[in-house]
C-alpha positions as CSV (number, residue, x, y, z in Angstrom):
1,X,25.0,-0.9,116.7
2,X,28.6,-2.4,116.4
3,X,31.3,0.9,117.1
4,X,34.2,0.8,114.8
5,X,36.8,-0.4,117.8
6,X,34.0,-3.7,118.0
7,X,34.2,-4.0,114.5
8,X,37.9,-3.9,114.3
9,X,38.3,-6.3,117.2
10,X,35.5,-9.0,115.6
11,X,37.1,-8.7,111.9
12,X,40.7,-9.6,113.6
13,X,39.3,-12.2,116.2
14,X,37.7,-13.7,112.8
15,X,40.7,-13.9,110.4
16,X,42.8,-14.9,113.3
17,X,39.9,-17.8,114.5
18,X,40.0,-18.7,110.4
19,X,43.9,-19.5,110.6
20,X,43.1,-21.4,113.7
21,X,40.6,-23.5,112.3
22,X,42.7,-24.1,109.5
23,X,45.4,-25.4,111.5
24,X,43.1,-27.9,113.7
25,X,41.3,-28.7,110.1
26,X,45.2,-30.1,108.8
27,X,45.5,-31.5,111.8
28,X,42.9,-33.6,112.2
29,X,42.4,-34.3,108.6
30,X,43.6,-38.2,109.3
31,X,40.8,-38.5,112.0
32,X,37.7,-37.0,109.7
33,X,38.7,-38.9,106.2
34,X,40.4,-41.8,107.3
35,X,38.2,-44.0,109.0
36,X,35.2,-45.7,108.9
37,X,31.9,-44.0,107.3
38,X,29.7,-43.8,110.7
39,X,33.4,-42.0,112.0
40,X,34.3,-40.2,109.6
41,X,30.4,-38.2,109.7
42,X,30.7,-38.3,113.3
43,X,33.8,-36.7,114.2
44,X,33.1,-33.9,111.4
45,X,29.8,-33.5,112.9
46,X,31.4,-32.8,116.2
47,X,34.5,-30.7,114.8
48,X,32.3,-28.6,113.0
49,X,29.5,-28.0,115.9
50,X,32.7,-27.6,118.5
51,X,34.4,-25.0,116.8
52,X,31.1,-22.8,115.8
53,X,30.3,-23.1,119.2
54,X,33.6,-21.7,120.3
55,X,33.4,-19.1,117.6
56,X,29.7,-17.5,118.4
57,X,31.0,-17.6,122.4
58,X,33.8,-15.5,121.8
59,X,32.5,-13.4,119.5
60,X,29.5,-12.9,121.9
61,X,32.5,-11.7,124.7
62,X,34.0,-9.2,122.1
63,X,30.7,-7.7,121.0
64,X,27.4,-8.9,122.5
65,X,26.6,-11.5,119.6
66,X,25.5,-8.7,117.1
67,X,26.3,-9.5,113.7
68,X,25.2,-7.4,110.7
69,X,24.8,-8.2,107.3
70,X,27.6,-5.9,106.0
71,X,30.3,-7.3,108.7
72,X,29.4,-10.9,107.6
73,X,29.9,-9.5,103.4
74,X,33.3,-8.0,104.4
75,X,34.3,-11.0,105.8
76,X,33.7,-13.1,103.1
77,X,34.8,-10.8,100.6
78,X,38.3,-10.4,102.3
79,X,38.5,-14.4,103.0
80,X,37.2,-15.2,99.4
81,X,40.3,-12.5,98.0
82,X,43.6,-13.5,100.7
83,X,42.1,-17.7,99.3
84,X,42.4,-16.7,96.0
85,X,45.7,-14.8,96.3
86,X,47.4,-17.4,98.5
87,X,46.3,-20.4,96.0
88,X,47.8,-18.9,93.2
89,X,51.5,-18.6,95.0
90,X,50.6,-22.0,96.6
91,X,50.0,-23.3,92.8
92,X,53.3,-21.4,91.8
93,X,55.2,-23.4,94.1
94,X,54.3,-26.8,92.9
């Protein structure tokens, strides 16, 4: 059972590991579209499996690996709302 200083730390350390991925995602775009087929499954084979490695391995430090079904439904359900609320200001914009 998760106590409510684990959950706090694993809900930051995954919003915060979101924006991070997001960031290496634009990044790298150039590298995972813009080549050749074979290179282009390749490298997002290996960006995807790297950084959900590097995500379960931390979030095994912070709280043992346990993940239960209502922390992964918050999650989503905050991610799904802050993507919806930044695209509309993002659509605004253009």
């Amino acid at each position: 059972m998760m106590g409510l200083k684990e959950q706090i730390l694993s809900f930051l350390f995954s919003f915060i590991y979101g924006i991070i991925v997001f960031i290496c995602y634009r990044l790298s775009y150039k590298y995972l579209y813009y080549s050749k087929k074979i290179y282009c499954f390749l490298n997002s084979f290996l960006f995807v499996l790297d950084l959900t490695i590097i995500y379960f391995k931390i979030f095994y430090i912070i709280n043992g690996g346990i993940i239960n079904i209502y922390f992964i439904l918050i999650t989503l359900l905050v991610s799904i709302f802050l993507n919806i609320k930044f695209t509309k200001k993002m659509s605004k914009k253009i």
